[in-house]
N, C-alpha and C positions, 0 to 999 in steps of 0.2 A: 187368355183362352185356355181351358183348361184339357187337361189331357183327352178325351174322350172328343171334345169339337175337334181337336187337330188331327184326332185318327178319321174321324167324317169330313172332312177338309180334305185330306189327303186322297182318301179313297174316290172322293167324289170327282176329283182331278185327274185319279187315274181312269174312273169308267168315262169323261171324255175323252180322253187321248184313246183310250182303245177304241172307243165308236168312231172319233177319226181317222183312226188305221183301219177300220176293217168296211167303212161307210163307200168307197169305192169299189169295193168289193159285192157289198151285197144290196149296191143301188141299183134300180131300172135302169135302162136304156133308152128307154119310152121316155117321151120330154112330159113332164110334171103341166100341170094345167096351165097354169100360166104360158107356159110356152107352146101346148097347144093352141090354146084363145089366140096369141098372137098370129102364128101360123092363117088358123080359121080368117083371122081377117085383114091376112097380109101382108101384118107387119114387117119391115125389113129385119131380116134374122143380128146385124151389125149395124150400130151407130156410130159412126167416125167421131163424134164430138161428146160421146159421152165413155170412158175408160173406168175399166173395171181393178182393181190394182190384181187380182187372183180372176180374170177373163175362164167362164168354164171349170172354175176351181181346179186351175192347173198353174204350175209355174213351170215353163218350159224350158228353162236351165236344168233343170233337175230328172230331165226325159221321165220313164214312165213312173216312179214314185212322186211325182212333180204336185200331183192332186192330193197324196198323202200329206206334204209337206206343209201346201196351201192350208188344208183343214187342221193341220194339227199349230200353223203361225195364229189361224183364224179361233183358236182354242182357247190359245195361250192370250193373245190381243183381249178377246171379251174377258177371260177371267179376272185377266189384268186391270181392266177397267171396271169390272164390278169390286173389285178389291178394292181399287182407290175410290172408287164412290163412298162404300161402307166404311173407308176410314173416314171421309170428309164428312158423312153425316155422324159419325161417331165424335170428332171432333166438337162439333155445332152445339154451343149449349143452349139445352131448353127451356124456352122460357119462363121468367119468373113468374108466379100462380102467386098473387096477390088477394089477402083473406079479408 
């Protein structure tokens, strides 16, 4: 990776971290459509038998930065994982092109 990808790598890492420090800040209040629809047709707001690991994107060890937290584990997890995706298709050789 040559110099210029790793400064856009880098930067690009940082404007997620700051959209999830500053994403509980400057989110609605108002519950997003989905959870309006539900509401509209009754759905039970809690499922006992289905668990959320970040419930509310909050982790409630961590009192009120707890949502910060949540989004910024929830940042680093995806990145994480599109990281080792693109190493594993970088790995994979492609196929021989027989003439």
């Amino acid at each position: 990776m040559n110099n210029r990808d790793k400064r856009f790598v880098v930067g690009a890492i940082a404007i997620c971290l700051i959209l999830a420090v500053l994403s509980p800040f400057i989110a609605s209040s108002n519950p997003d459509g989905l959870e309006k629809s539900a509401q509209n047709l009754g759905v039970p707001e809690t499922d006992s038998s289905i668990q959320s690991p970040f419930q509310n994107y909050e982790i409630p060890l961590f009192g009120k930065i707890g949502g910060i937290v949540a989004l910024i584990i929830g940042v680093l997890v995806t990145l994480g994982l599109a990281w080792l995706v693109a190493i594993l298709i970088k790995r994979r050789k492609p196929p021989e092109i027989s003439e």
